[in-house]
N, CA, C and O of each residue as an XYZ file, in Angstrom:
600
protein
N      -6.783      0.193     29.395
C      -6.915     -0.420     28.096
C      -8.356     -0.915     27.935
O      -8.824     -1.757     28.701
N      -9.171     -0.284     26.751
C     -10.247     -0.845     26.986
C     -10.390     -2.369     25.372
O      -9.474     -3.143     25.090
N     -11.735     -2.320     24.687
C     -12.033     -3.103     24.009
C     -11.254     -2.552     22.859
O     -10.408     -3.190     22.232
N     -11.638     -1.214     22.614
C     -10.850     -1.153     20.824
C      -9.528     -1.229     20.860
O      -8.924     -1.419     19.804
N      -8.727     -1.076     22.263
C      -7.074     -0.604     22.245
C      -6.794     -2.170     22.304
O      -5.637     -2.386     21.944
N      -7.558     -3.462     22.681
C      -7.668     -4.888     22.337
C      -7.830     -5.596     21.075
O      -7.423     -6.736     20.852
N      -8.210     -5.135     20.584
C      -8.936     -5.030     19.156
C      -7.777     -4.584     18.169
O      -6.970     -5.348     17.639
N      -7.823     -3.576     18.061
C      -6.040     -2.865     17.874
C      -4.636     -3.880     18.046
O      -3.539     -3.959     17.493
N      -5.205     -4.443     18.915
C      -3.419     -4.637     19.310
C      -3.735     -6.597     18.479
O      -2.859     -7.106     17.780
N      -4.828     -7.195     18.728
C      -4.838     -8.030     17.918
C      -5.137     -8.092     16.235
O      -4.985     -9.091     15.532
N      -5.529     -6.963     15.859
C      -5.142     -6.703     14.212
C      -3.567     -6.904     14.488
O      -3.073     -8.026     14.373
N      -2.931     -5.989     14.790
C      -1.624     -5.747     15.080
C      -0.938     -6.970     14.799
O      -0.241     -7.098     13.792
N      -1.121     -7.961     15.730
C       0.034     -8.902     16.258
C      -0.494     -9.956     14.791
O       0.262    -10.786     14.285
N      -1.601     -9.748     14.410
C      -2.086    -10.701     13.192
C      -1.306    -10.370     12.020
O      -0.532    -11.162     11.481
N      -1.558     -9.007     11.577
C      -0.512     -8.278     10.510
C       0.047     -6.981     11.237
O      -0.816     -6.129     11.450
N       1.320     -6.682     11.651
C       1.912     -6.038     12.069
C       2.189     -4.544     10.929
O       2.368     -3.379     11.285
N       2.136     -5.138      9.412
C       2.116     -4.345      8.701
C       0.847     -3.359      7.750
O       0.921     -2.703      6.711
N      -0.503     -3.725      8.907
C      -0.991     -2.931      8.432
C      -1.056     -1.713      8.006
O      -0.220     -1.121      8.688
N      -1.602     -0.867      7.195
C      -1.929      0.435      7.597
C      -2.538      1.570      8.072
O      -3.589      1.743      7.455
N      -2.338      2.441      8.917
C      -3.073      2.963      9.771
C      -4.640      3.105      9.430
O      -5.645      2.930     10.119
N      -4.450      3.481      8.127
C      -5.845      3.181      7.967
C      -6.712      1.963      7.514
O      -7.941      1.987      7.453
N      -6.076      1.105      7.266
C      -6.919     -0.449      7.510
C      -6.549     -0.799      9.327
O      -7.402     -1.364     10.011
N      -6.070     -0.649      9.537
C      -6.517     -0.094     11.373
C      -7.502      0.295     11.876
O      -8.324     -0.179     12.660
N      -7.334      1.464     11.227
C      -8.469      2.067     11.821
C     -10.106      1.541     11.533
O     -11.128      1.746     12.188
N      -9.848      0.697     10.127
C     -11.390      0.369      9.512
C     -11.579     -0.657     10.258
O     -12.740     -1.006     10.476
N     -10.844     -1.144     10.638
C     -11.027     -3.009     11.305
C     -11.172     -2.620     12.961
O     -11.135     -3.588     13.722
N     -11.292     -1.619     13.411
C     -11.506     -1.099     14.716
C     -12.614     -0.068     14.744
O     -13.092      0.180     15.851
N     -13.069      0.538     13.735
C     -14.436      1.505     13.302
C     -13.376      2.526     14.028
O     -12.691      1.530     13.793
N     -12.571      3.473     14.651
C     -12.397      4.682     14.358
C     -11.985      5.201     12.958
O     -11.591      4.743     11.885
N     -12.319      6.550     13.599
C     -11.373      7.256     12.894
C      -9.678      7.443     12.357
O      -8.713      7.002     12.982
N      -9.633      7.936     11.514
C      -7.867      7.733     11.270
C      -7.074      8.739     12.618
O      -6.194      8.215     13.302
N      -7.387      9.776     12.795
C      -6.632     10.303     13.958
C      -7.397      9.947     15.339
O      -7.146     10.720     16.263
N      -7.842      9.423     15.474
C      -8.513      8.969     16.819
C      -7.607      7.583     16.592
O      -6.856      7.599     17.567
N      -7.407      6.834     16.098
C      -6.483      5.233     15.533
C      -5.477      5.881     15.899
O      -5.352      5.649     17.101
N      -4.661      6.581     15.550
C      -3.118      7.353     14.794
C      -3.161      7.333     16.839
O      -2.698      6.340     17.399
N      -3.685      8.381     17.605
C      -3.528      8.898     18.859
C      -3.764      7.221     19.799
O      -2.884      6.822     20.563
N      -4.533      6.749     19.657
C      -4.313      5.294     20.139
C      -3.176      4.525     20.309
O      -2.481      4.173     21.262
N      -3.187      4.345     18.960
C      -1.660      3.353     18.494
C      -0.458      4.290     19.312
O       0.239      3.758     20.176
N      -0.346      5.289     19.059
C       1.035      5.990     19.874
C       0.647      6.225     21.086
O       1.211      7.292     21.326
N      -0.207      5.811     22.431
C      -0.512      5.810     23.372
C      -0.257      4.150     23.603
O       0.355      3.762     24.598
N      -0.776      3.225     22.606
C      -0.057      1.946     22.921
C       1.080      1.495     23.167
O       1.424      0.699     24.040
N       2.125      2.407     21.786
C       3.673      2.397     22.255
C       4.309      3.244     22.917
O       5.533      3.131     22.975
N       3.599      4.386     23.635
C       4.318      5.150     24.593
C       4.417      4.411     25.615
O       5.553      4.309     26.078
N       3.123      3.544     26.413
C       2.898      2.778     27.385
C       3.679      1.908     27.563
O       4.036      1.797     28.736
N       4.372      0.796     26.426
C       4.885      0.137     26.110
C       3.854     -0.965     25.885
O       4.384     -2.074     25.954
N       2.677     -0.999     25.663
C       1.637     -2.079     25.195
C       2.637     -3.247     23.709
O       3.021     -4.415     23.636
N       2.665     -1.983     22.776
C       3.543     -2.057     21.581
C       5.173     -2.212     21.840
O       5.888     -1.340     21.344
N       5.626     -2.998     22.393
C       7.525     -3.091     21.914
C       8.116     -2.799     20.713
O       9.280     -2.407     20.638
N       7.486     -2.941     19.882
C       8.205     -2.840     18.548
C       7.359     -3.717     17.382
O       6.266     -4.270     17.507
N       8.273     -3.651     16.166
C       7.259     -4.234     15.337
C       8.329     -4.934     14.363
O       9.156     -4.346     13.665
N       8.146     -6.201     14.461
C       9.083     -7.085     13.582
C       8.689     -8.210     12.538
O       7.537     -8.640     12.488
N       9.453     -8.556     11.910
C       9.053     -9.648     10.556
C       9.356    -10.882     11.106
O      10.526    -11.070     11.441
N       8.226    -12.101     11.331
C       8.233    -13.265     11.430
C       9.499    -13.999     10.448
O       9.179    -14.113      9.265
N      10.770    -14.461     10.783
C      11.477    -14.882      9.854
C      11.577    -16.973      9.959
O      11.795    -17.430     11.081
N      11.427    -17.857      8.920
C      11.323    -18.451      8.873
C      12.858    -19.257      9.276
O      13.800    -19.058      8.509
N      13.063    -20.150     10.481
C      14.594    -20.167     10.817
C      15.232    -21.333      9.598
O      16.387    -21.229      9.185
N      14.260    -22.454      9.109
C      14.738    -23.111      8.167
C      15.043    -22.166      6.960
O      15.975    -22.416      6.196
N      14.459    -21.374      6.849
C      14.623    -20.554      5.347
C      15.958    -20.208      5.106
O      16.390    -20.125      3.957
N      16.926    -19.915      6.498
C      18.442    -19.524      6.817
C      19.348    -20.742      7.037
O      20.556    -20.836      7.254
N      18.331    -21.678      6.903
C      19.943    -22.800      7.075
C      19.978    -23.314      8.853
O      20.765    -24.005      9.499
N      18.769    -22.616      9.180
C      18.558    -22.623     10.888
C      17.392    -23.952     11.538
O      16.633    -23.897     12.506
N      17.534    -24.579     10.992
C      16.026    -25.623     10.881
C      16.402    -26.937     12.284
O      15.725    -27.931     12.545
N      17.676    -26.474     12.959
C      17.771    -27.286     13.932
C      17.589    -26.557     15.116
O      18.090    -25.441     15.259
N      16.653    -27.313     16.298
C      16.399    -26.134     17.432
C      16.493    -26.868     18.293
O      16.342    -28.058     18.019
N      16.804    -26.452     19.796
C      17.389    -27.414     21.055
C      16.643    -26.282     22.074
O      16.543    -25.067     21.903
N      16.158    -27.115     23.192
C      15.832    -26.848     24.124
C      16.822    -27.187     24.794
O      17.308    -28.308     24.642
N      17.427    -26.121     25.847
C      18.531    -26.036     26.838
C      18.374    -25.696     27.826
O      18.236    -24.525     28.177
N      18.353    -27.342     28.973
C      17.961    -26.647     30.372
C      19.173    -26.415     30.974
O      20.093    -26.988     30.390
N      19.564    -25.647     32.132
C      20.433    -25.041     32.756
C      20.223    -24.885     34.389
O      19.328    -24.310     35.009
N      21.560    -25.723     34.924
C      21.362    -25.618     36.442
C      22.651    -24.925     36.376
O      23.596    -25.231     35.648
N      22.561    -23.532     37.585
C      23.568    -23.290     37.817
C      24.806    -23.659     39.709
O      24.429    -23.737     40.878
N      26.019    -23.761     39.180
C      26.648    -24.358     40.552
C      26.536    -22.972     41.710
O      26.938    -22.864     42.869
N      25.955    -22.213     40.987
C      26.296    -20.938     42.167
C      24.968    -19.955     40.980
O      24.864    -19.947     39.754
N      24.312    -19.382     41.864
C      23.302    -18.331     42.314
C      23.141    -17.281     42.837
O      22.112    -16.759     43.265
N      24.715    -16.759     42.806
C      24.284    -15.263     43.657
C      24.284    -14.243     42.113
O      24.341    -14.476     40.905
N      24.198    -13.209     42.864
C      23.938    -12.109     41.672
C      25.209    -11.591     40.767
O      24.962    -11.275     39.603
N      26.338    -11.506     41.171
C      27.361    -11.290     40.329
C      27.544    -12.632     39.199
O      27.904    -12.270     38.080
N      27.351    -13.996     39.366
C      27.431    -15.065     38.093
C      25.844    -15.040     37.755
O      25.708    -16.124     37.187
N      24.805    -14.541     37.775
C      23.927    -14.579     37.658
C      23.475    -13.786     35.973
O      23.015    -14.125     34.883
N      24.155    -12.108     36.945
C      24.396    -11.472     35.647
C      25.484    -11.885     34.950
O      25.298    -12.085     33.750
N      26.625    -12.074     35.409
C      27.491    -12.787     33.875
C      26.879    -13.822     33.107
O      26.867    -13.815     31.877
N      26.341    -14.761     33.858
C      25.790    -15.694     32.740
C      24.761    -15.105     31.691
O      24.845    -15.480     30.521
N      23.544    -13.961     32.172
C      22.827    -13.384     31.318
C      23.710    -12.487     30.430
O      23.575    -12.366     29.212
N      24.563    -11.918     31.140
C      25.470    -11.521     29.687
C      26.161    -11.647     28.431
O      26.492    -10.889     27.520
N      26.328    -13.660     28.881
C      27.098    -14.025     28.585
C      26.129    -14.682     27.517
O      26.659    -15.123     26.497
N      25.064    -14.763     27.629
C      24.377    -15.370     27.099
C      23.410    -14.661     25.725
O      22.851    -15.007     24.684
N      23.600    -13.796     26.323
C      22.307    -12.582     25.829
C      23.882    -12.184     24.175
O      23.502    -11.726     23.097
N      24.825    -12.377     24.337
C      25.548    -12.310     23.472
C      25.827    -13.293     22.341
O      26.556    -13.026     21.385
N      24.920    -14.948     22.600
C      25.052    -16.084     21.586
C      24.024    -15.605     20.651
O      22.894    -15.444     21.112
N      24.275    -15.307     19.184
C      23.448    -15.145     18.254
C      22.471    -16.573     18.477
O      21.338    -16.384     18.922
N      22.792    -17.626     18.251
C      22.230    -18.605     18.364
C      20.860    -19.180     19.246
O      19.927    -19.955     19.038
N      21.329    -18.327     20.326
C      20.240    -18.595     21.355
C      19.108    -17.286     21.109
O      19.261    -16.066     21.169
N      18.139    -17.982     20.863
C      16.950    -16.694     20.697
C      15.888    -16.448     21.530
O      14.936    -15.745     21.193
N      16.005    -17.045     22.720
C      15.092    -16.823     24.034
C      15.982    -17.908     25.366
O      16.250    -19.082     25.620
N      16.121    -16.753     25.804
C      16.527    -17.149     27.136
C      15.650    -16.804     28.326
O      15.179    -15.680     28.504
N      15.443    -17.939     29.201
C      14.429    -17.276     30.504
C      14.633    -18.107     31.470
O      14.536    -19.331     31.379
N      15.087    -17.138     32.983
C      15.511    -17.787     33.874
C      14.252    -17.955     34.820
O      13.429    -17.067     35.042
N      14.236    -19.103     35.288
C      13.399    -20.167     36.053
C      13.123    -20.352     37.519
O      13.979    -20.498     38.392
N      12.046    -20.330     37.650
C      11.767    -20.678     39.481
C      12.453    -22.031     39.201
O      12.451    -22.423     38.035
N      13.052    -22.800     40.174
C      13.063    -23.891     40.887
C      14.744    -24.476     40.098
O      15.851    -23.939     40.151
N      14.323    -25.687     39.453
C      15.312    -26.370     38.745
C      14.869    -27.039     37.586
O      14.174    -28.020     37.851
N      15.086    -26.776     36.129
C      16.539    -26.203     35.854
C      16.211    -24.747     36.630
O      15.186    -24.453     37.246
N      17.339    -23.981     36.415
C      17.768    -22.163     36.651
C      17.171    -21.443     34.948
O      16.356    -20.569     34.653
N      17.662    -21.935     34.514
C      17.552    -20.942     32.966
C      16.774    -22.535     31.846
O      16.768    -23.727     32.153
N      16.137    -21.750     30.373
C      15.570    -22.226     29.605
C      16.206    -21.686     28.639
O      16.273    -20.457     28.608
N      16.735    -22.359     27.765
C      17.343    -21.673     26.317
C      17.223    -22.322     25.406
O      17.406    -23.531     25.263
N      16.773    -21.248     24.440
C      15.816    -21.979     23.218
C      17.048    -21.701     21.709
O      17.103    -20.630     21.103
N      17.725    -22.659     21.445
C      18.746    -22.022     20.404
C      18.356    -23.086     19.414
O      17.710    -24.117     19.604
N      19.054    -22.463     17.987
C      18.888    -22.651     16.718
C      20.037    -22.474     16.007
O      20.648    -21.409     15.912
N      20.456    -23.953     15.296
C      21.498    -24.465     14.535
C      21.589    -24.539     13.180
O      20.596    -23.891     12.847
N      22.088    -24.875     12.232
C      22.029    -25.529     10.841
C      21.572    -27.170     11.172
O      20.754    -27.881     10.589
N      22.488    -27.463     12.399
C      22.550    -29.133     12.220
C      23.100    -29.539     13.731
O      23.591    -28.764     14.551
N      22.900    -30.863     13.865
C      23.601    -31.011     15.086
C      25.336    -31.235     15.473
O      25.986    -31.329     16.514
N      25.586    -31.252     14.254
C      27.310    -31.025     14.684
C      27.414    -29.942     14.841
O      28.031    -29.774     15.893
N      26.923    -28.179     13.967
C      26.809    -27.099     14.605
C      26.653    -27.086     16.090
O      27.386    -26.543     16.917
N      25.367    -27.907     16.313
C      25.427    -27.449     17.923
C      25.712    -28.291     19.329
O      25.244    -28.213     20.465
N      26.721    -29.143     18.686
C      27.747    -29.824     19.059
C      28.605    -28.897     19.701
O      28.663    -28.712     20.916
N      29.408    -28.203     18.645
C      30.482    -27.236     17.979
C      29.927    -26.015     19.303
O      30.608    -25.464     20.167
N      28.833    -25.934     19.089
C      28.190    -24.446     20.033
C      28.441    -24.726     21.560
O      28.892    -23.856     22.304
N      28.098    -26.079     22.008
C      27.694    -26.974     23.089
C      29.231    -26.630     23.695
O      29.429    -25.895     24.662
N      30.172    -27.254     22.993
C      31.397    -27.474     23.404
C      31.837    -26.414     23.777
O      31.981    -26.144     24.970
N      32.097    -25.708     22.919
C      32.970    -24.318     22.896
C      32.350    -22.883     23.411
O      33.012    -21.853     23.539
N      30.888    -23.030     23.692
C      30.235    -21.668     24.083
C      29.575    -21.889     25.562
O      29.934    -21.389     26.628
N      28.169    -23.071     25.218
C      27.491    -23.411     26.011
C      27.955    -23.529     27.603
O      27.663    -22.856     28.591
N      28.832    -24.719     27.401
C      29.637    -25.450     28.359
C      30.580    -24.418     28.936
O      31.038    -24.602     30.064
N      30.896    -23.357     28.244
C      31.517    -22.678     29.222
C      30.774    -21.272     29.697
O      31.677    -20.459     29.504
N      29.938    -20.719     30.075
C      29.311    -20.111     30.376
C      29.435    -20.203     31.847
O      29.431    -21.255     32.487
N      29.574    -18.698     32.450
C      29.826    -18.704     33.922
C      28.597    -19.200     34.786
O      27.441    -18.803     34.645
N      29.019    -20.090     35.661
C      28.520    -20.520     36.982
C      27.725    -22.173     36.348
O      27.502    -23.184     37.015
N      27.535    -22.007     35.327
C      27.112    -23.239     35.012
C      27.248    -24.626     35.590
O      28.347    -25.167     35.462
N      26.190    -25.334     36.265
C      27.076    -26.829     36.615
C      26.449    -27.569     35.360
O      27.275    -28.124     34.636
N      25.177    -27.660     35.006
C      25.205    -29.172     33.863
C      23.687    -28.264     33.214
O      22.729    -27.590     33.592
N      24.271    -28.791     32.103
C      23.620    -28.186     31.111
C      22.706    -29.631     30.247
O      23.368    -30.554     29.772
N      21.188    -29.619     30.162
C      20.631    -30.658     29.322
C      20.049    -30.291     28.315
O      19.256    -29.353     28.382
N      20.277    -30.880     27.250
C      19.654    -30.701     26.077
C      18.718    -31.249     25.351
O      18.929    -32.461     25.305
N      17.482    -30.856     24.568
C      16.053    -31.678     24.074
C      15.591    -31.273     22.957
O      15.126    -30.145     22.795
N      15.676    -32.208     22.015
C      15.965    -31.329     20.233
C      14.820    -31.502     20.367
O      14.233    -32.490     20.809
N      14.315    -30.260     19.877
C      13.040    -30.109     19.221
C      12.164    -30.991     18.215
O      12.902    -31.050     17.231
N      11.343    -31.499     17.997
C      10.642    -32.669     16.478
C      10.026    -31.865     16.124
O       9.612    -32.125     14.994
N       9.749    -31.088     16.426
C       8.538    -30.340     15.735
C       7.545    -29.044     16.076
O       6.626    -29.640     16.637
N       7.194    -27.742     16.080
C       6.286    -26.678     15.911
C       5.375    -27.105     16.492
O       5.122    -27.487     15.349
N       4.243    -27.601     17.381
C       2.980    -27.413     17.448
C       2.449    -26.191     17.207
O       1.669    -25.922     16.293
N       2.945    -25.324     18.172
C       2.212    -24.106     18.249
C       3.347    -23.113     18.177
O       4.184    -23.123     19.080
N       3.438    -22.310     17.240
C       4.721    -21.578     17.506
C       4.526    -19.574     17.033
O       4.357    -19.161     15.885
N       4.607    -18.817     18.121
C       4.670    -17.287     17.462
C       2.977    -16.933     18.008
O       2.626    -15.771     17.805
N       2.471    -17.389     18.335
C       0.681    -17.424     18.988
C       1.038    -15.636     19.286
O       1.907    -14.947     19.818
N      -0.087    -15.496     18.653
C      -0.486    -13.892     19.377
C      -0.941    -13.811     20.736
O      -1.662    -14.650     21.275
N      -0.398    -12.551     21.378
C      -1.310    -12.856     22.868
C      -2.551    -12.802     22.599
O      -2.973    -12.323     21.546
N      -3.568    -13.469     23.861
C      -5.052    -13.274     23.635
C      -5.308    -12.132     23.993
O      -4.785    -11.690     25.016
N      -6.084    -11.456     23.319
C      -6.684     -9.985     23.462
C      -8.036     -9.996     23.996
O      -8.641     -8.938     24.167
């Protein structure tokens, strides 16, 4: 990967919906020298995909909880159930499991906190291998959606 395929990928992550050829102008190639780039970015997997920033208050989603997670057991069969189990809550929109303690980080999004009360009780709490689950409402965005540095 050199400077322009950097260059590229931070137009990119800035407006995802450019077009190839305002791409290409904001990087000085050419349009098929751009075009052969960009699909060498997502063959590589540089590029995952390309999605619309959605605003979670705009949906009624404006409550967010940080969810730490210790689990009572660690081997690999409750390990993957819990990622399964998890990877299936619409609610939760980043999950990532952890050196040390907590085990897992889960970042979910409510209407309100009796919603995720309601979630806590009936979903959270039962999730395999789980021993104690803590929770840390969010106040506020500092920094949120940051492009990688290029």
């Amino acid at each position: 990967m050199d400077a322009v395929d950097r260059k590229m990928l931070a137009a990119l992550q800035e407006n995802g919906r450019l077009s190839l050829t305002d791409l290409a102008d904001r990087v000085s190639l050419s349009l098929s020298s751009c075009h052969r780039r960009l699909r060498e970015l997502e063959r590589v997997g540089a590029i995952k995909g390309y999605r619309a920033v959605v605003d979670a208050a705009q949906l009624g989603l404006g409550f967010e909880v940080l969810v730490f997670v210790t689990m009572r057991q660690e081997d690999r069969r409750t390990l993957q159930a819990f990622d399964t189990a998890v990877s299936r809550i619409p609610h939760v929109v980043q999950a990532q499991r952890l050196f040390g303690d907590p085990d897992y980080l889960l970042r979910v999004v409510t209407a309100d906190l009796e919603s995720y009360q309601r979630l806590y009780m009936e979903t959270l709490a039962e999730l395999p291998g789980v021993q104690r689950l803590n929770s840390t409402i969010v106040m506020e965005q500092v920094v949120d959606q940051r492009p990688l540095p290029a």
